[in-house]
C-alpha positions as YAML, in Angstrom:
chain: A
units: angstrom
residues:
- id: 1
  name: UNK
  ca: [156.12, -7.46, 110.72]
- id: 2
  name: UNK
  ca: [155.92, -11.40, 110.36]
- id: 3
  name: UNK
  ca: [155.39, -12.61, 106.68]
- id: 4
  name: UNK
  ca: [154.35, -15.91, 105.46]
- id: 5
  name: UNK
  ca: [154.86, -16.89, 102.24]
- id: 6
  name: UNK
  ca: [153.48, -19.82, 100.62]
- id: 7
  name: UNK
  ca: [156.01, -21.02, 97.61]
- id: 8
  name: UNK
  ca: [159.51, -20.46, 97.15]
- id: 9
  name: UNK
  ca: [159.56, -20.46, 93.25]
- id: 10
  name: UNK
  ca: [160.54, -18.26, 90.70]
- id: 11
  name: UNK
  ca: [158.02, -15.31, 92.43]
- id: 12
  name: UNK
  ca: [157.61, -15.96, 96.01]
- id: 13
  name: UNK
  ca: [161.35, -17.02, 95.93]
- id: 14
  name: UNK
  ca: [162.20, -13.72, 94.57]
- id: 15
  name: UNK
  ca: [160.15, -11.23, 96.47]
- id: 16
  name: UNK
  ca: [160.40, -13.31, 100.03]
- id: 17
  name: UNK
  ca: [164.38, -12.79, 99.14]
- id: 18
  name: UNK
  ca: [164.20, -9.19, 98.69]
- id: 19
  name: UNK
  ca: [162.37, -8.81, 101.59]
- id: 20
  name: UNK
  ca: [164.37, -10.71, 104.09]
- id: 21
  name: UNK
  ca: [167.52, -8.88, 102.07]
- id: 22
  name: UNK
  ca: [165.87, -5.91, 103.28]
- id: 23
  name: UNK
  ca: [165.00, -6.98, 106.64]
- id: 24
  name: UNK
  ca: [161.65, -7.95, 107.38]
- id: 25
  name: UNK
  ca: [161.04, -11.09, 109.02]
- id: 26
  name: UNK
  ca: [159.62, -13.62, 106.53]
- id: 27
  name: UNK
  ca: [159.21, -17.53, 106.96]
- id: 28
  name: UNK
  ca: [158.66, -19.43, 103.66]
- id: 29
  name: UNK
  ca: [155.38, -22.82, 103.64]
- id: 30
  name: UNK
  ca: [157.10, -24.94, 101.18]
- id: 31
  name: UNK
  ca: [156.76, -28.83, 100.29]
- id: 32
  name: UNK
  ca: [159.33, -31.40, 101.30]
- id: 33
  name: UNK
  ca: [161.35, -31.17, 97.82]
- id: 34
  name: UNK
  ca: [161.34, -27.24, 98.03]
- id: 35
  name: UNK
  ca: [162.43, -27.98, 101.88]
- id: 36
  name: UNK
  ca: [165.58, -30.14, 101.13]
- id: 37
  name: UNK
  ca: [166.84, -27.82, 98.56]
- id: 38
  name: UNK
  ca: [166.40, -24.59, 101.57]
- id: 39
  name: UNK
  ca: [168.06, -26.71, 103.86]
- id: 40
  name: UNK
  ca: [170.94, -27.63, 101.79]
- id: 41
  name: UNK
  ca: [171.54, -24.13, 100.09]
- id: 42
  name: UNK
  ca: [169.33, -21.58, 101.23]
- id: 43
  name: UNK
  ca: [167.32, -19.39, 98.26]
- id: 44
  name: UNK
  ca: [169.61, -18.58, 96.11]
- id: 45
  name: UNK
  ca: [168.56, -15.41, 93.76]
- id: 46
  name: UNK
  ca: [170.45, -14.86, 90.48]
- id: 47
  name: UNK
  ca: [169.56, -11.70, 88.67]
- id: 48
  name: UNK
  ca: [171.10, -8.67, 86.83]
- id: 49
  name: UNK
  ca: [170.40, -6.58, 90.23]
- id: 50
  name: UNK
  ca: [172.90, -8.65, 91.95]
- id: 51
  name: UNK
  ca: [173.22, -12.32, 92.90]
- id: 52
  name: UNK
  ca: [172.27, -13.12, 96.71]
- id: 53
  name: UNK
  ca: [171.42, -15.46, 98.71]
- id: 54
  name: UNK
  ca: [169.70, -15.83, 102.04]
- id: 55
  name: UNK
  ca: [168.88, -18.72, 104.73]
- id: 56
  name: UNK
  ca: [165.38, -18.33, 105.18]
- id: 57
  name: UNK
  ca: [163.32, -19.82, 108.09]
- id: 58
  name: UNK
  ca: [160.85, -22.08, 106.12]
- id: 59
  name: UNK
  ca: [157.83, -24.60, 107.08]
- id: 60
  name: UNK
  ca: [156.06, -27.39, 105.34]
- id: 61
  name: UNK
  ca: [153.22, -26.71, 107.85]
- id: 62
  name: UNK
  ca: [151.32, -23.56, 108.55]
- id: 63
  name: UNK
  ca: [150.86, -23.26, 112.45]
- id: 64
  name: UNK
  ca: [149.76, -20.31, 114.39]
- id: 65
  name: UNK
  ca: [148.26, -17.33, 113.40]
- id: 66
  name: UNK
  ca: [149.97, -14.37, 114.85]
- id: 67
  name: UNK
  ca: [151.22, -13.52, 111.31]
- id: 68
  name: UNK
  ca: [150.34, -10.10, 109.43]
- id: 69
  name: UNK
  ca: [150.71, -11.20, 106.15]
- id: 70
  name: UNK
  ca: [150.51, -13.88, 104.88]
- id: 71
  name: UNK
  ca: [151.47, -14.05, 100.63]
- id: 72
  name: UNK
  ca: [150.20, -16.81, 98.16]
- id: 73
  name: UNK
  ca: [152.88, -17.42, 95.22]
- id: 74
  name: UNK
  ca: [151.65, -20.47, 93.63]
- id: 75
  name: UNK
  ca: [150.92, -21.89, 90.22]
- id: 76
  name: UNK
  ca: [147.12, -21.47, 89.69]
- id: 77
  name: UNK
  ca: [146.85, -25.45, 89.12]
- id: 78
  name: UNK
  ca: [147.89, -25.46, 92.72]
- id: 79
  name: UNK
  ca: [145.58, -22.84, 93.85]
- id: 80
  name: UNK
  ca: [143.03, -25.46, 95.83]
- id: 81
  name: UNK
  ca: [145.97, -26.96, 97.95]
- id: 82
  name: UNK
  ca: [147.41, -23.30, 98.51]
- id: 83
  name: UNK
  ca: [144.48, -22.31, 99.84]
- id: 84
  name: UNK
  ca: [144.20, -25.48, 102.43]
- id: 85
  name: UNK
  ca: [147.58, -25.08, 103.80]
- id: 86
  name: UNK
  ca: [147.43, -21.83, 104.16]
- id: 87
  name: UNK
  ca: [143.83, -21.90, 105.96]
- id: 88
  name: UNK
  ca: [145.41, -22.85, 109.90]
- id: 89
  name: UNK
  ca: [147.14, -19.37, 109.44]
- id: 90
  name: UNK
  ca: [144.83, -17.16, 108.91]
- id: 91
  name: UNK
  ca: [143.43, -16.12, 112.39]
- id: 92
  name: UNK
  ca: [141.05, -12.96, 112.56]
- id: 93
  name: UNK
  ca: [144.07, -10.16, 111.86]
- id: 94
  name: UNK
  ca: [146.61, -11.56, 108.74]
- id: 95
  name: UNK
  ca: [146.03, -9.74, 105.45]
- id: 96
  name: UNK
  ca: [146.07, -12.52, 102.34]
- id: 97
  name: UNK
  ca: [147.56, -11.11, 99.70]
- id: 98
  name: UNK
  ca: [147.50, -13.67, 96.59]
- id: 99
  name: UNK
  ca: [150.34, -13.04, 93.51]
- id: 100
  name: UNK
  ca: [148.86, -15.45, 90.80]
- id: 101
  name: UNK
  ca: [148.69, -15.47, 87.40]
- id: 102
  name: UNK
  ca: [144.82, -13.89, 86.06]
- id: 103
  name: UNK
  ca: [141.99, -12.89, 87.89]
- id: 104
  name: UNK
  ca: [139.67, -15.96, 88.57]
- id: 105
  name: UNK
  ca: [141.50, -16.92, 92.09]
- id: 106
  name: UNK
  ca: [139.85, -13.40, 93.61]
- id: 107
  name: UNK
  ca: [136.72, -15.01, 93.69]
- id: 108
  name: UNK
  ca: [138.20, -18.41, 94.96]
- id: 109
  name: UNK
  ca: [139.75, -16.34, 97.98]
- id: 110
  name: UNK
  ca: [136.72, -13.80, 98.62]
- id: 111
  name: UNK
  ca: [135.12, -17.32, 99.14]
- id: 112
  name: UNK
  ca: [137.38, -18.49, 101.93]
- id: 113
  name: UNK
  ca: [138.30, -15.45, 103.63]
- id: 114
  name: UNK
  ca: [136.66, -12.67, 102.55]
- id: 115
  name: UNK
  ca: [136.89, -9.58, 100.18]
- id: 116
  name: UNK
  ca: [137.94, -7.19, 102.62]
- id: 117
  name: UNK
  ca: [141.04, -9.55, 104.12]
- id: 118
  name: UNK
  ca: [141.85, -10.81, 100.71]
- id: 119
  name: UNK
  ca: [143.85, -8.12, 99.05]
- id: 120
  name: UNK
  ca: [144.68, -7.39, 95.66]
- id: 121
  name: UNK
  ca: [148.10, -8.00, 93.90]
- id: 122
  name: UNK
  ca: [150.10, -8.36, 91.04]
- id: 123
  name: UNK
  ca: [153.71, -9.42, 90.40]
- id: 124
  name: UNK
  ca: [155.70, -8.32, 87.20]
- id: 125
  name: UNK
  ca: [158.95, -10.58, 86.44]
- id: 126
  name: UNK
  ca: [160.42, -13.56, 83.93]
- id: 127
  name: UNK
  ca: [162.46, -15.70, 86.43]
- id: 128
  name: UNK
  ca: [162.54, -19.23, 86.21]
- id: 129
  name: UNK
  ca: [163.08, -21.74, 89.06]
- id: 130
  name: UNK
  ca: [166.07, -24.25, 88.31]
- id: 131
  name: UNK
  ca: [166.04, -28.07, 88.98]
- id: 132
  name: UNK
  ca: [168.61, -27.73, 91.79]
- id: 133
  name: UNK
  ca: [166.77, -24.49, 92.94]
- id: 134
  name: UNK
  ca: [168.17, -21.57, 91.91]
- id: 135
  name: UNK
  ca: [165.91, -18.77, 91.22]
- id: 136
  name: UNK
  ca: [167.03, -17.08, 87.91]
- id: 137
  name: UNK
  ca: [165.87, -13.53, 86.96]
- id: 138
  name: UNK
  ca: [165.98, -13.34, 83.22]
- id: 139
  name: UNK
  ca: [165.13, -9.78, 82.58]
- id: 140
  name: UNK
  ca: [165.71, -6.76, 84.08]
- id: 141
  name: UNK
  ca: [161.84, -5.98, 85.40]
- id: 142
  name: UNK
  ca: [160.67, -7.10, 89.05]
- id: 143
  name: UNK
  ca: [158.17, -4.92, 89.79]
- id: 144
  name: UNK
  ca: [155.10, -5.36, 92.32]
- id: 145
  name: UNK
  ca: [151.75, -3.87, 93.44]
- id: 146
  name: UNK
  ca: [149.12, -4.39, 95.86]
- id: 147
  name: UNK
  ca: [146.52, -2.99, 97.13]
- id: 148
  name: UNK
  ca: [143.74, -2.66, 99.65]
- id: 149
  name: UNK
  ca: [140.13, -3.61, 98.02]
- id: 150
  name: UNK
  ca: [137.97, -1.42, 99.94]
- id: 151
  name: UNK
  ca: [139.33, 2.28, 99.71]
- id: 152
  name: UNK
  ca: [141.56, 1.63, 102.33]
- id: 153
  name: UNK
  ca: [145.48, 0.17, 102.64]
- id: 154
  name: UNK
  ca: [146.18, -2.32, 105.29]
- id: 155
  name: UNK
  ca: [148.72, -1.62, 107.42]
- id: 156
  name: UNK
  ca: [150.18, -4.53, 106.63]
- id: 157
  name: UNK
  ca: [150.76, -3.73, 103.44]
- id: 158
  name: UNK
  ca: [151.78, 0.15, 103.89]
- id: 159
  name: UNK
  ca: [154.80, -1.86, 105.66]
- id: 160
  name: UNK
  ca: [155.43, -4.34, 103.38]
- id: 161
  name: UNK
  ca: [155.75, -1.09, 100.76]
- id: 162
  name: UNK
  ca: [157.86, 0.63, 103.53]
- id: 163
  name: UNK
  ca: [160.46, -2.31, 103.40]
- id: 164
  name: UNK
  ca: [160.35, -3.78, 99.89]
- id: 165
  name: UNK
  ca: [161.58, 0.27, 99.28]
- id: 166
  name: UNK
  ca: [164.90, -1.27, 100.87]
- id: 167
  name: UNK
  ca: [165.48, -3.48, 98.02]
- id: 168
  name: UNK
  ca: [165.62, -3.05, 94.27]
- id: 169
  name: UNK
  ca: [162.19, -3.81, 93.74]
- id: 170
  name: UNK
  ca: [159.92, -1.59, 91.88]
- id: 171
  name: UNK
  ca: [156.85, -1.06, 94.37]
- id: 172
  name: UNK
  ca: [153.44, 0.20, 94.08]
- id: 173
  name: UNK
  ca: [150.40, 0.64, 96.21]
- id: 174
  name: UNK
  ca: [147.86, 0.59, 93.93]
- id: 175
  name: UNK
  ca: [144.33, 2.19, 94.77]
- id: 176
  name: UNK
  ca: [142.80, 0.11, 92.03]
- id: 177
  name: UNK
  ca: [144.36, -3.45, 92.40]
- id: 178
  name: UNK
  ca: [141.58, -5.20, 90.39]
- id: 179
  name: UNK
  ca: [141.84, -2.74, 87.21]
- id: 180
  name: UNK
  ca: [145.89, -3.83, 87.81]
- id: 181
  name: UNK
  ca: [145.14, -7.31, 87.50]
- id: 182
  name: UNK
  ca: [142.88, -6.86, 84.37]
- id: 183
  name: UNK
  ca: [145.97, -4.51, 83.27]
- id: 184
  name: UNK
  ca: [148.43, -7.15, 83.72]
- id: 185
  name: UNK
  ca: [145.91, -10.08, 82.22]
- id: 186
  name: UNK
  ca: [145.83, -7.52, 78.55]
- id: 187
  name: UNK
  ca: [149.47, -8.58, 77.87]
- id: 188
  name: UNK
  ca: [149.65, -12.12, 80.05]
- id: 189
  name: UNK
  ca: [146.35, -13.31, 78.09]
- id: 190
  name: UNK
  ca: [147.91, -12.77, 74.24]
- id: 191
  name: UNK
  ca: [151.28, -14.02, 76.04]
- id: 192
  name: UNK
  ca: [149.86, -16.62, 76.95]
- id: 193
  name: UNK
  ca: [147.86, -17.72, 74.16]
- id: 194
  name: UNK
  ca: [149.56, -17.23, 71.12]
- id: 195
  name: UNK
  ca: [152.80, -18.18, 72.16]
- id: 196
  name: UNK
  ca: [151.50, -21.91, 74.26]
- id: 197
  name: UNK
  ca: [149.86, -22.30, 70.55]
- id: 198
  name: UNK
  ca: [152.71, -21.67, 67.93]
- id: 199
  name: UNK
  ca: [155.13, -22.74, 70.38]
- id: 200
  name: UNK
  ca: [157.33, -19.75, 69.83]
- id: 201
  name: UNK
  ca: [158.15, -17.04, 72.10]
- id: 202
  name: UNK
  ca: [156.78, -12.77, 70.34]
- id: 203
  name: UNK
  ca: [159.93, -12.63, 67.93]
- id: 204
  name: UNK
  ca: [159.32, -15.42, 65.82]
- id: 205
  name: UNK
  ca: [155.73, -14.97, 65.59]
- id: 206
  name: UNK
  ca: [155.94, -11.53, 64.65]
- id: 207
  name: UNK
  ca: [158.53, -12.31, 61.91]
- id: 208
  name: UNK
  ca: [155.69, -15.08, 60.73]
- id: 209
  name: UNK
  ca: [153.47, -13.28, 57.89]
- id: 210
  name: UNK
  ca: [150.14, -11.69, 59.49]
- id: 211
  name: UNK
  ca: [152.08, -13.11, 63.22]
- id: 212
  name: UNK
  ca: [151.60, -9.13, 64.30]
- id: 213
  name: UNK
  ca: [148.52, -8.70, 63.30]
- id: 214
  name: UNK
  ca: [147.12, -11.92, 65.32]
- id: 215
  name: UNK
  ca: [148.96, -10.71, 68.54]
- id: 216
  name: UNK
  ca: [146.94, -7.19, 68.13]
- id: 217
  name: UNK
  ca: [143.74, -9.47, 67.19]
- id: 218
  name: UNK
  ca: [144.22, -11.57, 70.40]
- id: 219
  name: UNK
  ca: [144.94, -8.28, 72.41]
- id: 220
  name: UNK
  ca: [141.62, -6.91, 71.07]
- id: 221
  name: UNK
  ca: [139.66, -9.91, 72.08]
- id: 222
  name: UNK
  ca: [140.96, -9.53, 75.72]
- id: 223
  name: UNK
  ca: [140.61, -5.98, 76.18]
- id: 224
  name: UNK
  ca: [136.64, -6.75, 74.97]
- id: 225
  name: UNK
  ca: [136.37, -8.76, 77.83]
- id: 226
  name: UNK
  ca: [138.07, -6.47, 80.32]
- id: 227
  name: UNK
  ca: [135.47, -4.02, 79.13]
- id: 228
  name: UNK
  ca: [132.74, -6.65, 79.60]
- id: 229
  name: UNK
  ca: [133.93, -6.91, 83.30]
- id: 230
  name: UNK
  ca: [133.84, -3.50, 83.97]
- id: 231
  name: UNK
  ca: [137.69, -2.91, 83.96]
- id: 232
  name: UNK
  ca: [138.79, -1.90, 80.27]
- id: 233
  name: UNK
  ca: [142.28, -0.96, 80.28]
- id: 234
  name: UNK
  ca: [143.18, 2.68, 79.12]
- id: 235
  name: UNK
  ca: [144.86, 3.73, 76.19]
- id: 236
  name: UNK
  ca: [147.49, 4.02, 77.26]
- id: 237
  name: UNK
  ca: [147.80, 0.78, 79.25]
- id: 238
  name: UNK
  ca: [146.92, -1.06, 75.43]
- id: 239
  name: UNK
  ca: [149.24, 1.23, 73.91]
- id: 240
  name: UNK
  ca: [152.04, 0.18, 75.88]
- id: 241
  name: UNK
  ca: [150.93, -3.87, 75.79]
- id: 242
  name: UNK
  ca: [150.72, -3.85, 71.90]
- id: 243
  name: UNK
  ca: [154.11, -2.89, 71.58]
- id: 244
  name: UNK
  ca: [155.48, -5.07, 73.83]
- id: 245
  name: UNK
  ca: [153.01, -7.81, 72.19]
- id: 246
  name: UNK
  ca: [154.97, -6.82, 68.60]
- id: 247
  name: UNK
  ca: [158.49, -6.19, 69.22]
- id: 248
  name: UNK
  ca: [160.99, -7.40, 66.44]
- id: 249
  name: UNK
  ca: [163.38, -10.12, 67.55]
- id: 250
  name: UNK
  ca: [162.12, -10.18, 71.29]
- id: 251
  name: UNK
  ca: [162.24, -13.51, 73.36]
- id: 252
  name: UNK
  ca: [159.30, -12.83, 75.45]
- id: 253
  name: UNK
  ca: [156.78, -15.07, 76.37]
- id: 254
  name: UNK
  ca: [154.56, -16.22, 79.03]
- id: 255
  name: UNK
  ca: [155.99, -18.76, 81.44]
- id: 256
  name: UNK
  ca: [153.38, -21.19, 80.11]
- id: 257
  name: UNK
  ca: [155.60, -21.74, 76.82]
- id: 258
  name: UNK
  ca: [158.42, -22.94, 79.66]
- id: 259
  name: UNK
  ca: [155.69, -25.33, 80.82]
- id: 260
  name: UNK
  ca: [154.67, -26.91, 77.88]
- id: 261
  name: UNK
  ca: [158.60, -26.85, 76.65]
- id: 262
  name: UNK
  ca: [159.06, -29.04, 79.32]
- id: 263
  name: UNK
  ca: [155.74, -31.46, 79.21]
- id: 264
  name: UNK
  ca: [154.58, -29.98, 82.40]
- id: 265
  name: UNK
  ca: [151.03, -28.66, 83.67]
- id: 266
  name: UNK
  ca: [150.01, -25.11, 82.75]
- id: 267
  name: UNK
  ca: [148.15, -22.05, 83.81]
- id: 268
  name: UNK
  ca: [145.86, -22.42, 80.69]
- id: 269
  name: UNK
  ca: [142.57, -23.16, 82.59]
- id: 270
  name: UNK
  ca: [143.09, -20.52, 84.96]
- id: 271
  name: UNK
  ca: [143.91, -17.97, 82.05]
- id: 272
  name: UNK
  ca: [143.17, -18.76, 78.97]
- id: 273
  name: UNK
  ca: [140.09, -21.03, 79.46]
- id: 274
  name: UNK
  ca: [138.77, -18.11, 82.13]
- id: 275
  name: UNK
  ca: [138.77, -15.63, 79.54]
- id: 276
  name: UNK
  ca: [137.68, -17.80, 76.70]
- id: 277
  name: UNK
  ca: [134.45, -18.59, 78.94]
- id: 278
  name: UNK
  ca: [133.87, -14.87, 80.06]
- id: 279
  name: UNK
  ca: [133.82, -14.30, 75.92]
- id: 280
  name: UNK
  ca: [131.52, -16.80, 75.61]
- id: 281
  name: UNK
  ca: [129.28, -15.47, 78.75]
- id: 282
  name: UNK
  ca: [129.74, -11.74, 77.44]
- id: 283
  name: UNK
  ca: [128.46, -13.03, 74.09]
- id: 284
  name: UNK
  ca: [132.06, -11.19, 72.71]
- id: 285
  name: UNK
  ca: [133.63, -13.45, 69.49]
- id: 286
  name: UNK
  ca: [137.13, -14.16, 70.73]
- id: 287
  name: UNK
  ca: [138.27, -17.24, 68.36]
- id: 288
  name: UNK
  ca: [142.07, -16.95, 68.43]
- id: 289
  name: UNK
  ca: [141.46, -17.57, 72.18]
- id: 290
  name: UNK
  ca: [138.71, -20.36, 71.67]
- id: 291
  name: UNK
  ca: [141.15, -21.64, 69.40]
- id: 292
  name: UNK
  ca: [144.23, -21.67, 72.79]
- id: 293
  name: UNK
  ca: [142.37, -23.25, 74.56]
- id: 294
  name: UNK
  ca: [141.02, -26.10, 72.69]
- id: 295
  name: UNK
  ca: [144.82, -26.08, 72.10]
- id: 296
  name: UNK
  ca: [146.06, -26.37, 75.64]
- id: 297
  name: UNK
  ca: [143.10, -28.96, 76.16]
- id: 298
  name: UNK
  ca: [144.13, -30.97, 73.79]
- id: 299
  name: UNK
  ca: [147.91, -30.66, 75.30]
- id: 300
  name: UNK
  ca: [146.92, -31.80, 78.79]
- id: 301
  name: UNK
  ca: [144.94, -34.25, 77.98]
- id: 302
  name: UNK
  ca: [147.52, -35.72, 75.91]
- id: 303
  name: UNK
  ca: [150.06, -34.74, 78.48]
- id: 304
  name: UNK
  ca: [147.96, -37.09, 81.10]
- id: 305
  name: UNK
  ca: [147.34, -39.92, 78.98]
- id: 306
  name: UNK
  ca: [148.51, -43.02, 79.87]
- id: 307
  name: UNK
  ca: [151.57, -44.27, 77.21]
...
């Protein structure tokens, strides 16, 4: 199987790693910086499953399209330009499987290439790509899914399962990739929100008075819109997001507190502002993320302006 994957960051770094670690044949689209830093030292993977490193081939052009697979790990600010330089690969056969942040790109890639190439996936991992490029795993969950769209797997994707089974890596095939994403967006939107706007990661704002109670509030508001959309998450699946959403002490948050911590662009339209306008559009009250995004607004604008 021949993989390309577009970005070599803290998620397509990762999981291109694991799956060269375990054999497959992957080639990484990257821009120049990204190139340099291959060229010099390879990917280098730190993480508590063990610290590797491999010497990946890598591109800053896509050419060809003999691929079977072809993976989009971007930021969702960069989704437009993904989606360009990925476009001279995708010949009639390659399977696109996007890993992004949310669930407004699926429409954005049904658009280009269609619903039934364009599968579903979702990436679950807090890793952090360094200034000298060093991909740093900070927790101990990597997991992955994907999915075929259309009652039916790829087998392109049956064989990325196949080898990612090789590495550490938690995998799933999911029969319901879409219901995963809306899954993943119950804990990523409150994540996301709540912590961009008191600029502190779960711990501290659950040791704020009423700071618990918000992060259920803001978990309410998205699971309304999930239901809206057809794709309420089960009991279960809120059960198990609230109480990572309220844990004493913990240090989680989404990688868009990292962004902001560092006066860089963010996620927030992509996330935040989608599900603040499917409230509005669903006629469902959500102000604590009305209230985000006017937030994160506010922050790139002044992020932008001219000093």
């Amino acid at each position: 199987m021949r993989v390309l994957v577009l970005g070599a960051g803290a998620v397509g770094g990762y999981f291109g790693a694991r799956l060269i670690e375990a054999g497959t044949k992957v080639t990484f689209l990257v821009r120049q910086r990204r190139a340099g830093q291959i060229a010099r030292s390879g990917i280098v993977i730190e993480s508590h499953f063990g610290n590797f490193s491999v010497r990946p081939n890598y591109t800053t052009e896509a050419t060809g399209s003999d691929w079977d697979l072809v993976i989009v790990a971007c930021k969702a600010y960069d989704l437009a330009s993904a989606i360009a330089a990925i476009a001279p690969a995708v010949g009639p056969e390659p399977v696109v499987l996007p890993l992004l942040n949310g669930i407004a790109h699926i429409d954005e890639f049904d658009e280009r290439f269609g619903s039934v190439r364009t599968v579903g996936g979702v990436a679950y991992i807090a890793a952090t790509l360094t200034p000298d490029g060093v991909i740093h795993h900070l927790n101990n969950v990597h997991r992955i899914g994907f999915g075929g769209r259309h009652g039916r797997h790829p087998p392109a994707l049956t064989a990325l399962a196949e080898a990612l089974r090789g590495s550490p890596v938690d995998v799933r095939l999911l029969d319901n990739p879409i219901q995963s994403l809306w899954d993943k967006l119950a804990l990523l939107g409150p994540l996301a929100a709540m912590p961009s706007l008191l600029r502190a990661p779960v711990g501290r704002i659950v040791a704020t008075e009423g700071g618990a109670l918000m992060l259920r509030t803001c978990l309410a508001e998205v699971v309304a819109i999930a239901g809206a959309a057809g794709h309420a998450p089960s009991a279960a699946v809120v059960a198990s997001t609230e109480k990572v959403l309220t844990e004493p002490g913990s240090r989680f948050a989404a990688s868009m507190l990292r962004d902001i911590e560092r006066h860089g662009p963010t996620e927030g339209e992509h996330i935040v502002g989608d599900l603040a306008a499917r409230a509005r559009a669903a006629g469902i009250d959500a102000p604590l993320l009305q209230l985000a995004w006017r937030h994160l607004q506010a922050y790139e604008a002044g992020r932008t302006a001219p000093h």
